[in-house]
N, C-alpha and C positions, 0 to 999 in steps of 0.2 A: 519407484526408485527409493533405496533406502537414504534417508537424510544422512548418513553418515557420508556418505560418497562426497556432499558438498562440501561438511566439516573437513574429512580429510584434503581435497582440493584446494579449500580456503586457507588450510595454514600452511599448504606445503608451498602455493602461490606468494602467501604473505614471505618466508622464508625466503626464498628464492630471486625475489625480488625486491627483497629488505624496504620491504610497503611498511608505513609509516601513518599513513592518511588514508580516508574515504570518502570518494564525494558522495554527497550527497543532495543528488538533483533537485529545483525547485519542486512543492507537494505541498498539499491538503491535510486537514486532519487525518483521512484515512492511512494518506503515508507515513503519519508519526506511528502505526499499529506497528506497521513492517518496521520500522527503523527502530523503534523501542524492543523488539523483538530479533535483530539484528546486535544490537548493544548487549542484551543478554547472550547470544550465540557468541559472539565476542569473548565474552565474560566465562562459559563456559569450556571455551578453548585457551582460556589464560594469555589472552591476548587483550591488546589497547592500542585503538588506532582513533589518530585525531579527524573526528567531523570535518571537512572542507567544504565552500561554498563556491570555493574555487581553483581553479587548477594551477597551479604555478609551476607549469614544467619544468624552465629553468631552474628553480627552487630547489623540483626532487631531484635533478641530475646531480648539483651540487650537494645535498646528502646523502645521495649512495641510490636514492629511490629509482628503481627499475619497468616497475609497471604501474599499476590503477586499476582500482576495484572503484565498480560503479553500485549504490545503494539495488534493493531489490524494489519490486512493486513496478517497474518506470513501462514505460510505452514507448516504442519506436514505429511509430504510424506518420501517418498524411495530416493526421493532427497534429505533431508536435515536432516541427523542424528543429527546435532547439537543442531538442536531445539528438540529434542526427548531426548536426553541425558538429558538436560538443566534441562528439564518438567520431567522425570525421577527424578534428584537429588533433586529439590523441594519436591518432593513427600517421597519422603527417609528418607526428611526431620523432614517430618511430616504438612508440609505448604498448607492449601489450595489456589487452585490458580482461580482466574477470567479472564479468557480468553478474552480478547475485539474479533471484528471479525476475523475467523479464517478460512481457509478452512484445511480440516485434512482428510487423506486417513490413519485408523487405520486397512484395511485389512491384511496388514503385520506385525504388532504391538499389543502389546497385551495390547490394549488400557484399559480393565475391571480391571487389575492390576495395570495400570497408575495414570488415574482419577478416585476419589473416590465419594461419594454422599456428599461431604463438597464443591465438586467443580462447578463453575459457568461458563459456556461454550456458549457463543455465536458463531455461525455458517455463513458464509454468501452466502452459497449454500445450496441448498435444499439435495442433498448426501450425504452432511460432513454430516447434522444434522440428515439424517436416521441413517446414519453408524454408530453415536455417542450415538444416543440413544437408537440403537438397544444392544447397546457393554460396556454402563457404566452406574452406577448409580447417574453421576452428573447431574444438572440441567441443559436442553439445552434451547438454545431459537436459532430463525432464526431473523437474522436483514440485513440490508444496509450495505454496505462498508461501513465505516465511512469519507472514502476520499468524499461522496457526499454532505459532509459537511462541511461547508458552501456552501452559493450559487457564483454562477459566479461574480459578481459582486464585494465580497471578495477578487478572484483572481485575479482580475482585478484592483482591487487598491493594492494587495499586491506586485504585478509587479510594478506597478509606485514608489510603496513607496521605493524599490529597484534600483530608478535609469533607468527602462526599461520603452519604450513605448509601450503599445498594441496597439496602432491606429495604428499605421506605421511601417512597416517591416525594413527599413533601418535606421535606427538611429545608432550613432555609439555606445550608448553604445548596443544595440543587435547583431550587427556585432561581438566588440570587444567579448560576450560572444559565437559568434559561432569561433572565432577565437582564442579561448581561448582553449576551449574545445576540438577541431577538429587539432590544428596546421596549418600552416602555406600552407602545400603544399596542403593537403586536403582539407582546406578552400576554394582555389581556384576551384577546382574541385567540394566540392560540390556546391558554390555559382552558376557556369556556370551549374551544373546538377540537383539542386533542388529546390536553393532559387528564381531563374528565373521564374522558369516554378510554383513557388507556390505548389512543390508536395514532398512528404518524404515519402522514408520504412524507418519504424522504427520497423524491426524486431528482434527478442533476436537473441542473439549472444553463445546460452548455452543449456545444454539439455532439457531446458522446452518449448524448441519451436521444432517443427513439421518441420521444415525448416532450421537448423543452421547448420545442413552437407552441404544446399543446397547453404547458404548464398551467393558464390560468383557467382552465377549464376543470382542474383538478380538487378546486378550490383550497383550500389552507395547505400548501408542501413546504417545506423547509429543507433546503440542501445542507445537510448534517455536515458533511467533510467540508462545504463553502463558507458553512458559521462557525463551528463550534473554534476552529483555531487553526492556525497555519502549523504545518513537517518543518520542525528547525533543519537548517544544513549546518549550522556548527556547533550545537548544542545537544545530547544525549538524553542531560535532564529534560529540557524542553519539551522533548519527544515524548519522555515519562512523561510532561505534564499535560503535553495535549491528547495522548491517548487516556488518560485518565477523564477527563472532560466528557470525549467522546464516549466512554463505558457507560457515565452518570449518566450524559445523556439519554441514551440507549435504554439502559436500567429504568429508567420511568414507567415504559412503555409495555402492553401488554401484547399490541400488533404492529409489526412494522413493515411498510412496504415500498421496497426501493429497488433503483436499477443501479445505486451506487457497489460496487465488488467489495470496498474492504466494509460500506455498511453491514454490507449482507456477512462477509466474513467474520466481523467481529459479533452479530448477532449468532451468526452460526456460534462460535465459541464460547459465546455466553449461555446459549441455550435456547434464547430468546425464540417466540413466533413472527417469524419472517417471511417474506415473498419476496423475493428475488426474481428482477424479470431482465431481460434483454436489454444492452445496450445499444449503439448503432451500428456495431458490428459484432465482432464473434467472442471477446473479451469474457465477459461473463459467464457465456455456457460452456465454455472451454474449460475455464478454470472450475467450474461448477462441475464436471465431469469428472476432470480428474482428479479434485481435490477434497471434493465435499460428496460427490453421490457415494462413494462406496461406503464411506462414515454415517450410516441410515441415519436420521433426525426425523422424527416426527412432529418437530418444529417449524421447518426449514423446509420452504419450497421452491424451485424454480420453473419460472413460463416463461414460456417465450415472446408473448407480448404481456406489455403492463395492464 
């Protein structure tokens, strides 16, 4: 799908509904990628909408506000009722809502009572979007993570503008942020077991990986998006400043292997050598298909087990 299709959608939405506000759902480090990279889509469409963390329906009726744009990256699965609730009382509401990219498992949800044909649904796997279209009458489209946006080069001066060096792995302010992050005794232990040797697991530490019973058999992993710093929901810069962290991070590293998606994506972007393997469902290979196989890297791989 060509990205322009969202941009036009996005502002003819924003217009139409004299949207004002976005939320933007609790997230990781990974989701400050998308959101920092939403804030620029933003910016490129000469638009400015205020970060929310919360919804105050009453609020937007009384300024004119007609619908609700929900951040991209989110998940609507058997994992996270909260976003289901959320997208529920919207709907209760009476509010139509614009989904930026989503991946959504509505086989246990009864998604057709959900989303209505007022609503604008972008997919970033090719399943969410059968599943979504087969099951609601809103408009679906299939697009990119929106984290692929901007290019490398962006993150790479958004790091430096931070204070961090991508060229060089020991600088002390990259130190100071592994040593920030990690504490004192850890630091030690991972310096001598990963920053040496140029190599990182960065596998989730939670039920959407395939491996997080198995974690301590792995021996030294580090969940990149569970330390390096929380997705602000009412901050923009924030978002610059966490996905800057996460770059530095990453930029350390000569090999990296994770089942986290925007690790893998933001490694993909950078260049980086990566392994990307499966989470506990289809999340990863999905987006991995349609987002990243056609884009060859001879970097960047994915399996389907870790």
């Amino acid at each position: 799908m060509d990205f322009s299709i969202l941009k036009q959608r996005l502002a003819a939405f924003i217009e139409q509904h004299n949207v004002q506000t976005i939320y933007l759902q609790p997230g990781n480090a990974g989701d400050a990628l998308i959101r920092s990279g939403t804030f620029l889509l933003l910016k490129d469409l000469g638009l400015s909408l205020t970060p929310v963390s919360i919804l105050d329906l009453e609020m937007m009726r009384k300024t004119g506000q007609s619908g609700i744009i929900f951040s991209g990256g989110g998940i609507l699965n058997e994992y996270y009722e909260l976003g289901w609730k959320i997208i529920r009382e919207v709907k209760e509401s009476g509010f139509p809502v614009f989904l930026l990219p989503h991946t959504i498992d509505c086989t246990f949800e009864k998604a057709q009572s959900t989303f209505d044909h007022r609503d604008i649904l972008f997919l970033r796997d090719r399943r969410s979007f059968n599943l979504l279209k087969e099951s609601t009458d809103s408009t679906c489209f299939m697009t990119d993570d929106l984290a692929f946006y901007p290019p490398r080069s962006f993150w790479i001066q958004l790091a430096q503008d931070f204070g961090y060096d991508p060229k060089r792995r020991f600088t002390a302010a990259n130190l100071k942020l592994m040593l920030e992050v990690l504490g004192r005794r850890r630091f030690i232990y991972f310096f001598l077991k990963c920053l040496l040797n140029g190599e990182l697991s960065a596998y989730r530490t939670d039920v959407e990986s395939r491996e997080y019973k198995f974690s301590r058999t792995r021996g030294f992993n580090v969940d990149v998006s569970r330390i390096v710093g929380k997705a602000s929901q009412n901050s923009w810069s924030g978002n610059l400043l966490t996905s800057a962290r996460v770059v530095a991070f990453l930029l350390m590293f000569e090999k990296i292997r994770t089942d986290r998606l925007h690790v893998g994506i933001c490694s993909f972007i950078l260049d980086l050598n990566c392994e990307l393997s499966a989470g506990s469902y289809w999340k990863n290979e999905e987006v991995y298909k349609y987002s990243m196989h056609q884009r060859k890297s001879v970097n960047f791989q994915f399996v389907s087990t870790a």
